[in-house]
N, C-alpha and C positions, 0 to 999 in steps of 0.2 A: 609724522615724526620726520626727523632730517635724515637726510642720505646714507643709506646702510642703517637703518633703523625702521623698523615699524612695528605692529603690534599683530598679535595671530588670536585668531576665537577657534576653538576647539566646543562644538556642539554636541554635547555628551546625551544624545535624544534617547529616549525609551521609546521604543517600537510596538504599538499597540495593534491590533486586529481592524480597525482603520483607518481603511488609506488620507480619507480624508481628514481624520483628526490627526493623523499623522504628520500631511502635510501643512496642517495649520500650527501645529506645533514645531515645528522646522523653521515656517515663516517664523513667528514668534521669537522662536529660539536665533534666526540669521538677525533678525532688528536689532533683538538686545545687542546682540556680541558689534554691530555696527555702533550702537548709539556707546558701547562702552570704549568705543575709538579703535576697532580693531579693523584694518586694511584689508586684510584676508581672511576667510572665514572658513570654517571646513564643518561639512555634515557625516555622519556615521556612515556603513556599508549597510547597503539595502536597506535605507533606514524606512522605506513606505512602508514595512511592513515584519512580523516578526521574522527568522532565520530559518525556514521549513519549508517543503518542497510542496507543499500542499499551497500556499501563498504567493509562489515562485509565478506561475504563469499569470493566475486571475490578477494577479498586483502589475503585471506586465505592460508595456506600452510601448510602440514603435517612436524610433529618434523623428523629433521634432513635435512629438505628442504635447498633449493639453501639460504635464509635467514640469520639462523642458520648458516649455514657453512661460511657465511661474517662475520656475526658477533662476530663468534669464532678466525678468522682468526686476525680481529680487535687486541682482545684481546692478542694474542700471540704476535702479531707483535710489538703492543706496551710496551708490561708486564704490562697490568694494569688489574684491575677487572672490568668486563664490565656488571652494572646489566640493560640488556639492554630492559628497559621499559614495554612495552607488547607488543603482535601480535597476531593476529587471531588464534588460532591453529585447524587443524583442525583432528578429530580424529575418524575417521569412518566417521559416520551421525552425530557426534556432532562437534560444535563451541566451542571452550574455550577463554578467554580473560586471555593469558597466560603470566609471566613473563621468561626465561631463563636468570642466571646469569655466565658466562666464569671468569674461573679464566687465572692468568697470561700468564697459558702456550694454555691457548685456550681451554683446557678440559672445560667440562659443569659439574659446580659445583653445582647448585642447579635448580628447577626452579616450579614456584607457578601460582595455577590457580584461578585466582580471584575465592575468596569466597563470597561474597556478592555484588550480581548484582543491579547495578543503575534501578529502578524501582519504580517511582517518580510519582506524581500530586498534582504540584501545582497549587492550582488556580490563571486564569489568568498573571501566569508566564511560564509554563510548564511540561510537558507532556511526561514520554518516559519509556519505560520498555525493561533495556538489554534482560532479561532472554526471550524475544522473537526472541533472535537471541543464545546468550549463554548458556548452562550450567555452573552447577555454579560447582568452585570445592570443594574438603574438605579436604585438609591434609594444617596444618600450615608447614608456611617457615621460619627457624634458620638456621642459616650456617655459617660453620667457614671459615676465609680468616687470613692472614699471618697477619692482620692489629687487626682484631676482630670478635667477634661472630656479626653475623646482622641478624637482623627479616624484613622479605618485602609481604609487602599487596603491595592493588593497590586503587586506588580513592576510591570509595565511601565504603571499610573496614573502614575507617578511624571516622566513625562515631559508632563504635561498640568497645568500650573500654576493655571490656574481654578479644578478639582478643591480645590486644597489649600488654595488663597485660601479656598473657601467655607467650607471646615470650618475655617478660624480665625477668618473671620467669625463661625461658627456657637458661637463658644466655646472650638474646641480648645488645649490649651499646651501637647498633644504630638501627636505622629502617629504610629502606628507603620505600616511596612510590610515584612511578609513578602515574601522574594520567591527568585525560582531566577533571577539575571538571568546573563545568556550571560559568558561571559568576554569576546568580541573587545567586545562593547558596555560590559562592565565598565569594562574598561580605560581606556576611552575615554573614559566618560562618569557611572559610578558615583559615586565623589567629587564630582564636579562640582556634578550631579545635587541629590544629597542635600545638598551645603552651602545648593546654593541655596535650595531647598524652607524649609528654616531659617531661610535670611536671609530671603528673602522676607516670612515672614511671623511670625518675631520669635517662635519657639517651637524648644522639642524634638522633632526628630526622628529616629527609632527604625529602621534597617533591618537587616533580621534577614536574612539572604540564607544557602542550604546550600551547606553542605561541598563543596567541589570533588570532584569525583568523578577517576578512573581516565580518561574521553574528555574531561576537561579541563575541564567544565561543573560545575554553575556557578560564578561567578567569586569565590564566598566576601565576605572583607572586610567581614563587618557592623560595622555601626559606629553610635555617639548622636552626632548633632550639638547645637551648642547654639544661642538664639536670636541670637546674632553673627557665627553660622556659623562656627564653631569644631570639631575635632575633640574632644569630649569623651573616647570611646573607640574604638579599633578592633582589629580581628583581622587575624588573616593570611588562607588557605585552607583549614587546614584544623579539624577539629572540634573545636568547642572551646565553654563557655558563658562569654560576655563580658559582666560586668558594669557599671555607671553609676552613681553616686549622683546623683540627679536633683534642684538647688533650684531652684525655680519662682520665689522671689524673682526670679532672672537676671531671666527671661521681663519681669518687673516694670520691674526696672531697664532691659533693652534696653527697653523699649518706652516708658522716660520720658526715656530718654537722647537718642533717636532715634526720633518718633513718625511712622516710615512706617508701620506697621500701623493704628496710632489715629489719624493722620491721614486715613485716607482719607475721600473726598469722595463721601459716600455718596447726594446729591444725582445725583451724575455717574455712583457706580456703584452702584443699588441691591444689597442682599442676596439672592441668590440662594436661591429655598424648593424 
C-alpha cells in the first residue's frame, strides 16, 4: 500500500495442548494473513500453548531457541513484520511471558517482557496469579518499522493507562497487544478497554486476543481500533485471521481535529524515559 497506508493480520489462534500443532497452526495462520496482503502480522499471548501454569515451563524455551529461529525464518520469507504474540521465555531460573517482533528481513527488531502480571480474585468468578509462574519485566516497547513507530504490551497492561500514554508520547501511532484475556473480564471490559486506550491517545490500536477454547477461555474478539475510537475491525470467538487496512493520515487528522494528545501540558506532565 502507499505511504501511511498498510494493511495488519490479527491471528485469532486457538491454543491447543501441542506445541507443535500449535506452532504449525501459527505458521499456517502467519501465510494466510501474508498472502491476503497484510504487512504486519500479529500472533496471540503465549499462543504455544493453552494459559495455565502447568504448560508455562514444559512449553518454555531460552532466546534464540529452535522457536525463535521459525519464527524469524517466517518473517524473511515472507517480508512482512512478524510481532509474534508471546512465549514462555526462559532465562536462567526465571519465566518471562515475552513478546519478540522480526522485521522483514528475519532480524529480531524489538522484543517486550510483559510488565504487568495477571494476578486477579474475583469472587465467585475467578482465581489466578501469573507472577506464580512469571517475572514481571520492565523496560517499555516503541520501535520503528518501515510502516511506523509501534508501542506493544501484552493482555492485562492494557488496564494501566500511563503505560500507553508513554509510548504515544514516545512516538507510537499504533500499539499492538497480544493477549489470552478471560472471558468473565472480556465481556465486561474488552471493548471498553481497547476503545479507550485509542481514544485516549489518538492512535491505532491492535488487540490480537486467542480463539476461545472448549473451558470457555479465552474471550476471542480481536479487534483494530482507530484513533476516534471507532471499531475499525472485529471477530467473533472463534479462529479466524482478521484483517485492517491501516491510514495513519486518520491519526493526523484526529489529532488536529482535536488536539488532546498534542496538547498536553508537558510543563505539568513531563515525558516519562
Amino acid at each position: 500500500m502507499s505511504d501511511r497506508k498498510f494493511r495488519l493480520g490479527l491471528c485469532q489462534l486457538l491454543s491447543r495442548t501441542d506445541k507443535e500443532e500449535n506452532m504449525a497452526r501459527a505458521e499456517a495462520m502467519v501465510r494466510e494473513a501474508a498472502a491476503g496482503g497484510a504487512s504486519v502480522v500479529v500472533l496471540p499471548e503465549v499462543f504455544q500453548c493453552p494459559f495455565g501454569h502447568e504448560y508455562f515451563e514444559p512449553y518454555s524455551e531460552p532466546r534464540g531457541d529452535a522457536s525463535m529461529q521459525r519464527m524469524a525464518q517466517w518473517a524473511k520469507e515472507l517480508g512482512i513484520v512478524l510481532i509474534a504474540g508471546s512465549v514462555t521465555e526462559k532465562a536462567g531460573e526465571k519465566l518471562y511471558n515475552t513478546s519478540y517482533v522480526f522485521d522483514r528481513d528475519g532480524s529480531l527488531l524489538a522484543d517486550y517482557r510483559k510488565i504487568h502480571l495477571f494476578d486477579v480474585d474475583i469472587p465467585d468468578k475467578m482465581t489466578f496469579r501469573e507472577s506464580d509462574s512469571f517475572a514481571s519485566g520492565e523496560d517499555i516497547c516503541v520501535f520503528d518499522t518501515d510502516f511506523c513507530r509501534i508501542g506493544l504490551a501484552i493482555c492485562y497492561d492494557l488496564r494501566f493507562p500511563e503505560l500507553f500514554r508513554t509510548m504515544a508520547r514516545r512516538g507510537a501511532e499504533l500499539i499492538v497487544l497480544p493477549a489470552k484475556f478471560t472471558t468473565p473480564t472480556g465481556e465486561a471490559h474488552w471493548e471498553l478497554l481497547t476503545r479507550a486506550r485509542a481514544l485516549d491517545n489518538e492512535l491505532f490500536f491492535a488487540a490480537c486476543c486467542g480463539a476461545r477454547a472448549p473451558d470457555g477461555n479465552p474471550y476471542g474478539h480481536s479487534c483494530v481500533v482507530g484513533p476516534y475510537g471507532d471499531i475499525k475491525a472485529s471477530c467473533g470467538e472463534e479462529e479466524t485471521v482478521l484483517f485492517c487496512d491501516i491510514d495513519l493520515t486518520e491519526v493526523d487528522r484526529v489529532r488536529a481535529q482535536i488536539p488532546a494528545f498534542p496538547g498536553l501540558r508537558d510543563d505539568l506532565y513531563p515525558v516519562a524515559e
